[in-house]
LOPATI-95808 format. One record per atom (N, C-alpha, C): residue number from 1; residue in one letter; atom name; x, y, z. Coordinates in steps of 0.1 Angstrom, whole numbers, plus 5000, padded with zeros to 4 digits. Example, Ala and Ser with C-alpha at 12.3 -4.5 7.8 and 13.67 -1.06 7.14 Angstrom:
+-----+----+----+------+------+------+
:   i : aa : at :   xx :   yy :   zz :
+-----+----+----+------+------+------+
:   1 :  A :  N : 5132 : 4943 : 5078 :
:   1 :  A : CA : 5123 : 4955 : 5078 :
:   1 :  A :  C : 5132 : 4967 : 5078 :
:   2 :  S :  N : 5128 : 4978 : 5071 :
:   2 :  S : CA : 5137 : 4989 : 5071 :
:   2 :  S :  C : 5129 : 5000 : 5079 :
+-----+----+----+------+------+------+
END
This chain:
+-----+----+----+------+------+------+
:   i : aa : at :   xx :   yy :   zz :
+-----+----+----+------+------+------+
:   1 :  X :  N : 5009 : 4988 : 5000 :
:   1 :  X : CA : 5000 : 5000 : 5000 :
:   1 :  X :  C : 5009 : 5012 : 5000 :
:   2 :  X :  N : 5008 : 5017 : 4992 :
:   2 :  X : CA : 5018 : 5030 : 4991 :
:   2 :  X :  C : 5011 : 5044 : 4992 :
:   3 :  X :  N : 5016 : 5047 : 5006 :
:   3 :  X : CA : 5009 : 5064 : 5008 :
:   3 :  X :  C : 5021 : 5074 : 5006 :
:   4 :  X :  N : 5031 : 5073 : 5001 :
:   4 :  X : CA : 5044 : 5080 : 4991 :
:   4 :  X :  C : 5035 : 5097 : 4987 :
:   5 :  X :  N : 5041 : 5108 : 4992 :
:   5 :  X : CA : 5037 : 5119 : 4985 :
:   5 :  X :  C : 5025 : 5127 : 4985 :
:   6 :  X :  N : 5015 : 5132 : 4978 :
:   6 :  X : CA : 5009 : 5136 : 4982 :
:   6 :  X :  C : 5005 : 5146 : 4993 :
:   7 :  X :  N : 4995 : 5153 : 4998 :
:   7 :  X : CA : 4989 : 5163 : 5008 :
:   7 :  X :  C : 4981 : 5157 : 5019 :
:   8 :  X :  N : 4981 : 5136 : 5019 :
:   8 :  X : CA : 4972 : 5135 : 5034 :
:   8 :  X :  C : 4962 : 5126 : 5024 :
:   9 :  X :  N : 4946 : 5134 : 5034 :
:   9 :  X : CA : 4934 : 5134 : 5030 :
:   9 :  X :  C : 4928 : 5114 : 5032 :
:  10 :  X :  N : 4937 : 5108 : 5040 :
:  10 :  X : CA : 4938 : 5095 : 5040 :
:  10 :  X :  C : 4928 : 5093 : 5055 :
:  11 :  X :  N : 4916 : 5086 : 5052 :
:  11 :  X : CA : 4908 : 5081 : 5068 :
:  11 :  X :  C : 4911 : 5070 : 5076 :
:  12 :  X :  N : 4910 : 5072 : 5084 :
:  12 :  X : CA : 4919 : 5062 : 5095 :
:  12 :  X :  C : 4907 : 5052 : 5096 :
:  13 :  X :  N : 4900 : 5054 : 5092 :
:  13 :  X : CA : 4885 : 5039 : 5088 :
:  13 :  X :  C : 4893 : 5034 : 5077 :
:  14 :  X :  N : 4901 : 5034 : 5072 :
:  14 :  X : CA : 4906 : 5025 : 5063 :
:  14 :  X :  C : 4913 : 5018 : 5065 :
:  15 :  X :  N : 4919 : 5014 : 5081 :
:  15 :  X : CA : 4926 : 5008 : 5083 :
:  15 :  X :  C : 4913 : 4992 : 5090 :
:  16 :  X :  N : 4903 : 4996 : 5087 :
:  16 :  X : CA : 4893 : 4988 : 5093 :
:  16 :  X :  C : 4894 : 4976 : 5083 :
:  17 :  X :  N : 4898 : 4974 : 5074 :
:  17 :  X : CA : 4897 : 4963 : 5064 :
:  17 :  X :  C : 4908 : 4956 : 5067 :
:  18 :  X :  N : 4919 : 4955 : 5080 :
:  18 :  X : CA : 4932 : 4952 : 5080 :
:  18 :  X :  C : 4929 : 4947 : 5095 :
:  19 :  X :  N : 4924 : 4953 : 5105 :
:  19 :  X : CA : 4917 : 4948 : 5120 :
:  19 :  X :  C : 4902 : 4947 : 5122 :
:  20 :  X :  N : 4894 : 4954 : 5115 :
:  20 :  X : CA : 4881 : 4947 : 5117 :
:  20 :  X :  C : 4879 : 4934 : 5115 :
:  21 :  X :  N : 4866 : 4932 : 5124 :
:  21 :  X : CA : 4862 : 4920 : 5117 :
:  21 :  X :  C : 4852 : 4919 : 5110 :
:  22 :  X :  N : 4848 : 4913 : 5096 :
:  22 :  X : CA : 4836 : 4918 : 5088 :
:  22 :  X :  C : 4825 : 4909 : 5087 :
:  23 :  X :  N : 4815 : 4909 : 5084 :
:  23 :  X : CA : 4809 : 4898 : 5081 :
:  23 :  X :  C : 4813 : 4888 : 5069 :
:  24 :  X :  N : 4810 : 4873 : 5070 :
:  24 :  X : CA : 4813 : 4866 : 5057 :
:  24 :  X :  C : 4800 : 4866 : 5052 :
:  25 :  X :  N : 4799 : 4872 : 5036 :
:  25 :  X : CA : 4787 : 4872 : 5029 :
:  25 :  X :  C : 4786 : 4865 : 5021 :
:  26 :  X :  N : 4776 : 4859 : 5018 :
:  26 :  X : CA : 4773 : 4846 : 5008 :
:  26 :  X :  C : 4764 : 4856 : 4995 :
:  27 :  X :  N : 4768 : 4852 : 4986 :
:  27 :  X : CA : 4759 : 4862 : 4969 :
:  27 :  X :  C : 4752 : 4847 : 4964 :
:  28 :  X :  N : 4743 : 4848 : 4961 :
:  28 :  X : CA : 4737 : 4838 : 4954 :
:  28 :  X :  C : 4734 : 4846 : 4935 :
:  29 :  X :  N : 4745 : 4841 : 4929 :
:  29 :  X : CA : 4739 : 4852 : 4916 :
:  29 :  X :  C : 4726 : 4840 : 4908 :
:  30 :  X :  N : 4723 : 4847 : 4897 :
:  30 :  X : CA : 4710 : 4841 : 4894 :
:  30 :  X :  C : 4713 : 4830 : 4887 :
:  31 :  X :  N : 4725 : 4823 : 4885 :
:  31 :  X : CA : 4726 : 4807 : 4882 :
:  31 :  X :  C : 4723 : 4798 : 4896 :
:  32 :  X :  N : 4722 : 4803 : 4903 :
:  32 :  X : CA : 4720 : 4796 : 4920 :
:  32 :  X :  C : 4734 : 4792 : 4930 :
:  33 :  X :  N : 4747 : 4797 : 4921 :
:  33 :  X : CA : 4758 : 4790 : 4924 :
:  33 :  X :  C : 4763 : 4804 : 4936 :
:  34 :  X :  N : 4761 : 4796 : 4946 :
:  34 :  X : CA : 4769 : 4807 : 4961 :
:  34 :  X :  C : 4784 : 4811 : 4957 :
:  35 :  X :  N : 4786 : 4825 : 4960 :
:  35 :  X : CA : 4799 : 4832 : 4960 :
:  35 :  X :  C : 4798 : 4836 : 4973 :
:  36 :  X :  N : 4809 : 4829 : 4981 :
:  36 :  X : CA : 4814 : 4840 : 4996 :
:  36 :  X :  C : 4825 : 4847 : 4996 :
:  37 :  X :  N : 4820 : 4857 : 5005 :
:  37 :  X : CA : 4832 : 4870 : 5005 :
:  37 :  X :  C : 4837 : 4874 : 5023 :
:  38 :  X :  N : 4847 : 4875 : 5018 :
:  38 :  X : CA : 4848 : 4882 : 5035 :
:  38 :  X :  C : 4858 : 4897 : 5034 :
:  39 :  X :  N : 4854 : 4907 : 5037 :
:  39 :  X : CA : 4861 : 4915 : 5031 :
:  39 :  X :  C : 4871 : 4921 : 5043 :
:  40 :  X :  N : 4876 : 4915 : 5050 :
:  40 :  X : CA : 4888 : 4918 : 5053 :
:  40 :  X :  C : 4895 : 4908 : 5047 :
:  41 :  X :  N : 4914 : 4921 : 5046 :
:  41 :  X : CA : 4924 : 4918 : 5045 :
:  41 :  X :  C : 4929 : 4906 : 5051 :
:  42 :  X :  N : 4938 : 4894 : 5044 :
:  42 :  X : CA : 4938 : 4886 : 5056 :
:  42 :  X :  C : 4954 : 4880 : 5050 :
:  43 :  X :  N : 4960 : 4892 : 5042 :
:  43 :  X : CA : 4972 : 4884 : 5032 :
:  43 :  X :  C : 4984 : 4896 : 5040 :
:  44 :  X :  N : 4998 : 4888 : 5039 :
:  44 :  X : CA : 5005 : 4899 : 5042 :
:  44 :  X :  C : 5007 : 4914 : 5036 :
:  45 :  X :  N : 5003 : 4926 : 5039 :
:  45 :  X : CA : 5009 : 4939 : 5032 :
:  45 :  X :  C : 5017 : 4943 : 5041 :
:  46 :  X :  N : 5025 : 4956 : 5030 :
:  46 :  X : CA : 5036 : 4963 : 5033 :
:  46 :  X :  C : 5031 : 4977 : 5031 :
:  47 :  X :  N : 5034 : 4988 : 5042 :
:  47 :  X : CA : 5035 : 5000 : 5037 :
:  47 :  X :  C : 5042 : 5008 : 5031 :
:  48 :  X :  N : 5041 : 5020 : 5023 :
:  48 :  X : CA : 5054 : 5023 : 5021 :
:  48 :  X :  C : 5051 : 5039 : 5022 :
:  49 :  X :  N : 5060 : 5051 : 5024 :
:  49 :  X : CA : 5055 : 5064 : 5029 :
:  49 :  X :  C : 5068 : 5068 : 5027 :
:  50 :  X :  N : 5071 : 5081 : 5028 :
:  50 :  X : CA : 5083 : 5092 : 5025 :
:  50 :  X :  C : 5077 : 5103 : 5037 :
:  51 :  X :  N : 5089 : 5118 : 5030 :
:  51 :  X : CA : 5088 : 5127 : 5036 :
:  51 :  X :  C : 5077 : 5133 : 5027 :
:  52 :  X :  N : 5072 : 5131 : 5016 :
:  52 :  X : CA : 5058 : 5135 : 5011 :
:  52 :  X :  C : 5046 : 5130 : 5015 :
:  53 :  X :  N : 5044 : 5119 : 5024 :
:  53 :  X : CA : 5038 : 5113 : 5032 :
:  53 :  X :  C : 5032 : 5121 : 5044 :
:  54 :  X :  N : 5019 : 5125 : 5044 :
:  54 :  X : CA : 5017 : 5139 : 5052 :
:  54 :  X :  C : 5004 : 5139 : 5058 :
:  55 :  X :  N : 4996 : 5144 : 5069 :
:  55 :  X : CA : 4988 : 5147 : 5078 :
:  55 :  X :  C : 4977 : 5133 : 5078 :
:  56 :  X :  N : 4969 : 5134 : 5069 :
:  56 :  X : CA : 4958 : 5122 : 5072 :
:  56 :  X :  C : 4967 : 5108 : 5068 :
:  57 :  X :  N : 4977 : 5110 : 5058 :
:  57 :  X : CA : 4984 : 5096 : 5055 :
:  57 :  X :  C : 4993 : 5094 : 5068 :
:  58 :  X :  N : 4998 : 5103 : 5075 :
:  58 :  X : CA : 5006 : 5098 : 5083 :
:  58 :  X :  C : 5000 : 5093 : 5098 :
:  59 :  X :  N : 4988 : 5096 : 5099 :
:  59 :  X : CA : 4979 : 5091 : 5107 :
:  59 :  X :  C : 4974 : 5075 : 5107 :
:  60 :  X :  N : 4971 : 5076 : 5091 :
:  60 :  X : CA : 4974 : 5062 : 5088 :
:  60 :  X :  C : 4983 : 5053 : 5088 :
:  61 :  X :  N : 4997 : 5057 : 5085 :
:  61 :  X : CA : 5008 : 5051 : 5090 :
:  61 :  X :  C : 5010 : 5046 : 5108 :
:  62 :  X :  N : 5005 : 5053 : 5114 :
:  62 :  X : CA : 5005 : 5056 : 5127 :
:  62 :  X :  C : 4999 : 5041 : 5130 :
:  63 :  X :  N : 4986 : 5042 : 5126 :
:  63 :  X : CA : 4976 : 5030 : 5132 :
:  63 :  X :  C : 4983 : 5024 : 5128 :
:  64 :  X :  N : 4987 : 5020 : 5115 :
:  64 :  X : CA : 4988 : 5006 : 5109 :
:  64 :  X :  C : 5007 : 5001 : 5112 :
:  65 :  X :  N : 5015 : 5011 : 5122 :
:  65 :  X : CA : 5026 : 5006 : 5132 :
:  65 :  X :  C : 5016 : 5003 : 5145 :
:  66 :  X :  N : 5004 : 5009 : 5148 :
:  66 :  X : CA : 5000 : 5001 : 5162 :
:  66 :  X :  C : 4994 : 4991 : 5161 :
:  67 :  X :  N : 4990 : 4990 : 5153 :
:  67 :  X : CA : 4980 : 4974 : 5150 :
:  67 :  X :  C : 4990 : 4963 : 5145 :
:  68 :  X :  N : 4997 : 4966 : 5139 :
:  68 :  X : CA : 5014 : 4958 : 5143 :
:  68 :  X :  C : 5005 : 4950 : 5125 :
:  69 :  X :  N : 4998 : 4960 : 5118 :
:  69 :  X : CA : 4996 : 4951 : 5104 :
:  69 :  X :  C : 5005 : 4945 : 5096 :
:  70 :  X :  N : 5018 : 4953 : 5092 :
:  70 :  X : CA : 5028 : 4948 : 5087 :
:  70 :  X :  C : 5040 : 4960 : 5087 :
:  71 :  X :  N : 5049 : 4957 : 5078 :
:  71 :  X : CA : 5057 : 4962 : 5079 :
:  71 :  X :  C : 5060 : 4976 : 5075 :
:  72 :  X :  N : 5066 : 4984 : 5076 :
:  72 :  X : CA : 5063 : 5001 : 5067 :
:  72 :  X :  C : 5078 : 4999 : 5065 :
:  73 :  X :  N : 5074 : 5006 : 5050 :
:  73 :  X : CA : 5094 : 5005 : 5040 :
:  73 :  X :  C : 5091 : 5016 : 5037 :
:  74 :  X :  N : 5106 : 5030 : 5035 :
:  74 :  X : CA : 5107 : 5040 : 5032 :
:  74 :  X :  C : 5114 : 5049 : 5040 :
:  75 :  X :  N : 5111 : 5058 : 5043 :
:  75 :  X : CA : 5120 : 5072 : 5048 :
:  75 :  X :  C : 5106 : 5077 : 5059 :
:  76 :  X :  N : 5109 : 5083 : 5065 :
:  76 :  X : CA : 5102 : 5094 : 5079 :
:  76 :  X :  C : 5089 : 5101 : 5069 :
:  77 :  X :  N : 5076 : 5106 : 5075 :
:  77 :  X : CA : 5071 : 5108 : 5073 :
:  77 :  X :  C : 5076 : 5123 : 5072 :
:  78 :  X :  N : 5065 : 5131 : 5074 :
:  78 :  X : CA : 5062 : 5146 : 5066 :
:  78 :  X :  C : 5063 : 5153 : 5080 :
:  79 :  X :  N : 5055 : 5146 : 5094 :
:  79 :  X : CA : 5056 : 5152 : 5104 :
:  79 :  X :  C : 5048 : 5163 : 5103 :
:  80 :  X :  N : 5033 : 5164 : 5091 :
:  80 :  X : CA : 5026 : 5174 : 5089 :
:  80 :  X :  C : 5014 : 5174 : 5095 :
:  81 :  X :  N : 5011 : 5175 : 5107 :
:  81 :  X : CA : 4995 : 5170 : 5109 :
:  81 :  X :  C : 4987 : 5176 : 5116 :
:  82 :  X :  N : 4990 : 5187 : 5121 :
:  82 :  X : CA : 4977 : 5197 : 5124 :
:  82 :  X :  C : 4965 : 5199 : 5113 :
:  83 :  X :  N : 4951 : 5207 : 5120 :
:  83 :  X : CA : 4943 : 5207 : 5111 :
:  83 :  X :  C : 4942 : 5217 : 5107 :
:  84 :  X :  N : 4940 : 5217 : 5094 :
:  84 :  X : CA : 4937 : 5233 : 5087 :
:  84 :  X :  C : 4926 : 5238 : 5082 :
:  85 :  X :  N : 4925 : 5248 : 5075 :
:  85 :  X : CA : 4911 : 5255 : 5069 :
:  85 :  X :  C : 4917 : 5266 : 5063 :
:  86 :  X :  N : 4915 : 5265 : 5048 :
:  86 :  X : CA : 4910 : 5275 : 5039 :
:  86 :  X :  C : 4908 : 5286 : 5042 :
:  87 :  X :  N : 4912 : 5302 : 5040 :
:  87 :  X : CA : 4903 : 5311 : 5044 :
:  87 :  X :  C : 4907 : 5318 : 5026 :
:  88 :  X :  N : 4890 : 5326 : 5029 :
:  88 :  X : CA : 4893 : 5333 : 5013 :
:  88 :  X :  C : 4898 : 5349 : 5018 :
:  89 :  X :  N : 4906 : 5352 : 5011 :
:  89 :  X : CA : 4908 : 5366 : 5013 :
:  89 :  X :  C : 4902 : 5379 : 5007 :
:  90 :  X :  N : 4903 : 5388 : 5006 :
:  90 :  X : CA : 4893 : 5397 : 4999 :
:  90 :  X :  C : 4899 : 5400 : 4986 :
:  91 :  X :  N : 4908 : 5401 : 4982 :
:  91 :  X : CA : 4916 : 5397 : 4971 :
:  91 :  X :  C : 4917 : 5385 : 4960 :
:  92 :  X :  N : 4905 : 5375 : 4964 :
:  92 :  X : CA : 4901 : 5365 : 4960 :
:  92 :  X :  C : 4915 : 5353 : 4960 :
:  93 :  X :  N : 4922 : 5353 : 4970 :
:  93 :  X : CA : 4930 : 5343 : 4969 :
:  93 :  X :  C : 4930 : 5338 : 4982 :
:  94 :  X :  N : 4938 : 5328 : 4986 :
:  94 :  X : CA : 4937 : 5319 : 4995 :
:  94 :  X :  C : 4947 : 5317 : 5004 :
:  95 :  X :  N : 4944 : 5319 : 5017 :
:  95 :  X : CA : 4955 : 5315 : 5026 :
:  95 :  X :  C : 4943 : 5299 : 5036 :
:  96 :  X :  N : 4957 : 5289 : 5038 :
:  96 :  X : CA : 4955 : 5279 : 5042 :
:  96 :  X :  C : 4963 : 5276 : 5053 :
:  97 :  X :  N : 4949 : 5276 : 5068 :
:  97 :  X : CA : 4961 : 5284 : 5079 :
:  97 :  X :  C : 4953 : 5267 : 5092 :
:  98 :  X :  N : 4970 : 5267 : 5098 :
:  98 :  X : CA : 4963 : 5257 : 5111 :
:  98 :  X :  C : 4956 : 5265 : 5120 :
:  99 :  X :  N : 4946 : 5255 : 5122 :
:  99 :  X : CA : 4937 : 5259 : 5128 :
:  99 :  X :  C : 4932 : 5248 : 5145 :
: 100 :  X :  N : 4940 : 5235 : 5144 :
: 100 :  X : CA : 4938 : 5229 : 5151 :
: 100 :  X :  C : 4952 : 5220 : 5157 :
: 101 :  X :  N : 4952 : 5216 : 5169 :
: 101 :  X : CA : 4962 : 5207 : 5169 :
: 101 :  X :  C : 4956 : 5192 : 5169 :
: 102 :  X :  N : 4966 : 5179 : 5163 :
: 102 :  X : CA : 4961 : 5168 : 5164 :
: 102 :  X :  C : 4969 : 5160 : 5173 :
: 103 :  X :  N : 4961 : 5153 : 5182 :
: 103 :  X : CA : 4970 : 5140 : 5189 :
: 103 :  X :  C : 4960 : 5130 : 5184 :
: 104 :  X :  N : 4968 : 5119 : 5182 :
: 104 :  X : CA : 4962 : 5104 : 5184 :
: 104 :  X :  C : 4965 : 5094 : 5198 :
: 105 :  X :  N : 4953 : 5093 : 5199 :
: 105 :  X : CA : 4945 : 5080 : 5211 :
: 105 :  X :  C : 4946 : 5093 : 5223 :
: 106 :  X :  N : 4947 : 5103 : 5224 :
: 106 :  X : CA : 4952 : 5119 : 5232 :
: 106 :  X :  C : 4965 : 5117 : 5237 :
: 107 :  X :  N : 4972 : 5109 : 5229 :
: 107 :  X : CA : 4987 : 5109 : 5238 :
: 107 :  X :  C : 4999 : 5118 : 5227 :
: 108 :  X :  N : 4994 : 5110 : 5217 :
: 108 :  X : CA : 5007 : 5111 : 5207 :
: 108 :  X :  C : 5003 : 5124 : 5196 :
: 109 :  X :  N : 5014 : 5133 : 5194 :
: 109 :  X : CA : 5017 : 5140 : 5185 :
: 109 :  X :  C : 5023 : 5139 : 5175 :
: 110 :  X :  N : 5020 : 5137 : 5160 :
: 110 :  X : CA : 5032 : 5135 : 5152 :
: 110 :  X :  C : 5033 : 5144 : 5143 :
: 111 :  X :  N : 5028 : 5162 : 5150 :
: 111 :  X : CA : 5033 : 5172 : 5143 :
: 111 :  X :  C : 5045 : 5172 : 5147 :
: 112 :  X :  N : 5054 : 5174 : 5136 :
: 112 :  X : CA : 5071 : 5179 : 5139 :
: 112 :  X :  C : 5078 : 5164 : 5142 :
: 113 :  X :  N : 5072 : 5156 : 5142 :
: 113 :  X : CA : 5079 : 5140 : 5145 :
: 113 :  X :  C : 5078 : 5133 : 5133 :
: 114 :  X :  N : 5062 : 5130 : 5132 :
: 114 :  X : CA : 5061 : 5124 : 5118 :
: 114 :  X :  C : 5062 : 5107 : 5124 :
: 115 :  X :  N : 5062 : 5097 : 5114 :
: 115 :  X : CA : 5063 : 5084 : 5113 :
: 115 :  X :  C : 5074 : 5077 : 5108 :
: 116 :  X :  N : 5081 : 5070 : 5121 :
: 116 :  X : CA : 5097 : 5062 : 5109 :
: 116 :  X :  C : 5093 : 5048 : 5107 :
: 117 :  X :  N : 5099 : 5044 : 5098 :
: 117 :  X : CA : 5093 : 5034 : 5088 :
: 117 :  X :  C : 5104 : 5021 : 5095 :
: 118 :  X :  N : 5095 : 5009 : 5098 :
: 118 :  X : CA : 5101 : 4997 : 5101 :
: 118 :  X :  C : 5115 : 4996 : 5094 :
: 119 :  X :  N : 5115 : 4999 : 5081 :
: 119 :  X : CA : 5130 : 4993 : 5072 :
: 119 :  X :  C : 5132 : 5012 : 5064 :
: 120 :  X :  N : 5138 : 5014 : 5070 :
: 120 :  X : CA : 5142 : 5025 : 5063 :
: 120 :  X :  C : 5151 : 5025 : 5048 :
: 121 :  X :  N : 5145 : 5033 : 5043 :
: 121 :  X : CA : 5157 : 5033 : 5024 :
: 121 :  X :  C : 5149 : 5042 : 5021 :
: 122 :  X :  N : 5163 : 5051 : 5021 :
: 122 :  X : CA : 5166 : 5065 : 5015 :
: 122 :  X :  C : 5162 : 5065 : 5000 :
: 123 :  X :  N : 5158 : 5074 : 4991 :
: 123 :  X : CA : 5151 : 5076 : 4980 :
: 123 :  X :  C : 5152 : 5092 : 4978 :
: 124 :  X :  N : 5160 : 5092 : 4963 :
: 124 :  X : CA : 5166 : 5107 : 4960 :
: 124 :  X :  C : 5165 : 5107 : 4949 :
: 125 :  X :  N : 5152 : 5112 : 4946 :
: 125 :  X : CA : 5146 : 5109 : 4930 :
: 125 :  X :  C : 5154 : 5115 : 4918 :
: 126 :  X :  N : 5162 : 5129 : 4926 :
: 126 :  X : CA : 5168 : 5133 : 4910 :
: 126 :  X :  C : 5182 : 5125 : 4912 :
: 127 :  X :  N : 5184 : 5112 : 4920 :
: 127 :  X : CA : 5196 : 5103 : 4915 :
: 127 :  X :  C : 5191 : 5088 : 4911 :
: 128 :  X :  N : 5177 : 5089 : 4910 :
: 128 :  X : CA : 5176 : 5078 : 4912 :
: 128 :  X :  C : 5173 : 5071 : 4895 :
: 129 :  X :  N : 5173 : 5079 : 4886 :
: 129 :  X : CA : 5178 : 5071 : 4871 :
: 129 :  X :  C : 5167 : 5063 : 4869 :
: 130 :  X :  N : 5155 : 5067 : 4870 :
: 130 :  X : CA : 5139 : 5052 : 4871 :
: 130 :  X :  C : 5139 : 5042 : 4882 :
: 131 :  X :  N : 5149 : 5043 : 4887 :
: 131 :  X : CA : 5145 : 5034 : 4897 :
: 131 :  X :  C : 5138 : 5036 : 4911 :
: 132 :  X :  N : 5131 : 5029 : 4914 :
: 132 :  X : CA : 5125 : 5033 : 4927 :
: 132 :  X :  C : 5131 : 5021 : 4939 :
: 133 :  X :  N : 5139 : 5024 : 4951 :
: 133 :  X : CA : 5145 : 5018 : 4956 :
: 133 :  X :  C : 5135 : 5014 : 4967 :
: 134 :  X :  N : 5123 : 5025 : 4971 :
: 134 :  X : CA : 5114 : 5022 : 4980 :
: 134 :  X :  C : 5110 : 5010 : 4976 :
: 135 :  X :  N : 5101 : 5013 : 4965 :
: 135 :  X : CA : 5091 : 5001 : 4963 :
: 135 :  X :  C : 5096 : 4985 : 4960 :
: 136 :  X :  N : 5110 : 4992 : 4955 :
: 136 :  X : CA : 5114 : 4974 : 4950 :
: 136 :  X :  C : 5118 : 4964 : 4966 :
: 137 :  X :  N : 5123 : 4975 : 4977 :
: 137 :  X : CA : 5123 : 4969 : 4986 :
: 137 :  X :  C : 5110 : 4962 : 4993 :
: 138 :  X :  N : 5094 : 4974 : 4993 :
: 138 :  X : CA : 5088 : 4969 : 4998 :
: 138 :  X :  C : 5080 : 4955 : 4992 :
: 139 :  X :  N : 5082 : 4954 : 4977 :
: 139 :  X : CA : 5081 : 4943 : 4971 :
: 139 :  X :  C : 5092 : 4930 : 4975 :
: 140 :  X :  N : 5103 : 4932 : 4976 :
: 140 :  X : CA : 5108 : 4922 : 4985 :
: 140 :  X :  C : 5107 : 4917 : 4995 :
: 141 :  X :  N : 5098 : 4928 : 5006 :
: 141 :  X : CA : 5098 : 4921 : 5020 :
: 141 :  X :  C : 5082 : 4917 : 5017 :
: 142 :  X :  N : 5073 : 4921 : 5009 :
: 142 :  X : CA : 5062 : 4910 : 5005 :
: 142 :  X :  C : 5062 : 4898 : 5004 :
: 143 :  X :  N : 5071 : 4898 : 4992 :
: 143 :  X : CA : 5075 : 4880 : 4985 :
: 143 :  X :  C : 5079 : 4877 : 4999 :
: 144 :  X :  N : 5092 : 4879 : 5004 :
: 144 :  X : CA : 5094 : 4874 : 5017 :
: 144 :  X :  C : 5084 : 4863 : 5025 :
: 145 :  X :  N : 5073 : 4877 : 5031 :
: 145 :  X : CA : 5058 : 4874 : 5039 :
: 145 :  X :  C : 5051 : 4864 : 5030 :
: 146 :  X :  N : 5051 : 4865 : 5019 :
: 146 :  X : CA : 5042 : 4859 : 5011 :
: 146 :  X :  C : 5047 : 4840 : 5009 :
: 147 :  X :  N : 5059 : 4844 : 5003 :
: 147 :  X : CA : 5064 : 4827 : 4999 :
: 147 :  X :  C : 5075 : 4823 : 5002 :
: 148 :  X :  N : 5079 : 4831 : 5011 :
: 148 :  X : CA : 5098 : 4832 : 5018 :
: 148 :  X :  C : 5108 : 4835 : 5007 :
: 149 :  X :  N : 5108 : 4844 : 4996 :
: 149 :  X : CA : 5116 : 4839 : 4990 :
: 149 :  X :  C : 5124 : 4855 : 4999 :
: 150 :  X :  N : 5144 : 4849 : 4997 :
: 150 :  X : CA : 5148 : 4852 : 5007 :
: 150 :  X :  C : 5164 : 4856 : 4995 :
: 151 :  X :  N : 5176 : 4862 : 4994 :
: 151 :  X : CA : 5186 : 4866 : 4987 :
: 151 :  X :  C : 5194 : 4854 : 4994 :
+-----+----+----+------+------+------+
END
């Protein structure tokens, strides 16, 4: 799952498909043949996040290091996470100002801290020639979780 970049905007109800539990639902389509579903996650994932990784994503990173889902590959979060709001100015332009502070569970702060990533790897895009060093890693610690495969 790659929250890499970006401004946030990520709900921490989406980590519900990874710790909930859901109901298993049976579909009967109109041949009569039952399809069940269960819509939680139940396979190994990997996170992956940077310093573009920011307010509502790094929230999400947060839970999904407490719920111990799996592993996060990449570099430190954005450390961006107060709340903001829009104001219009009379000039018709926009200033975009905090307006709130955030803690999660009321303890933790991860404005100015941010989230560090179980396996850290650095990623310096104007050296990096097409390669992405994040992702190929978090692809290997998949296969890993997935079928052992191991260097």
């Amino acid at each position: 799952m790659d929250l890499r970049d970006g401004w946030g905007g990520a709900d921490p109800d989406y980590l519900h498909i990874f710790t909930g539990e859901s109901p298993s639902i049976t579909f009967i389509r109109r041949d009569r043949k039952p399809v069940n579903s269960n819509f939680q996650w139940k396979k190994p994932v990997v996170l992956l996040v940077n310093k573009g990784s920011r307010s509502g994503k790094e929230i999400l990173a947060f839970g999904f290091k407490q719920h111990k889902i799996g592993p996060i590959v990449g570099s430190q979060t954005a450390g961006a996470v107060v709340g903001g709001s829009p104001f219009i100015m009379k000039d018709g332009s926009v200033i975009y100002l905090a307006v709130a502070d955030v803690l999660i569970n009321n303890k933790y702060r991860l404005e100015g801290n941010g989230v560090k990533p179980d396996i850290s790897v650095p990623f310096s895009l104007e050296y990096s020639q097409g390669v992405d060093p994040q992702k190929e890693r978090a692809i290997k610690v998949a296969l890993e979780a997935v079928i052992g495969i191991r260097d």
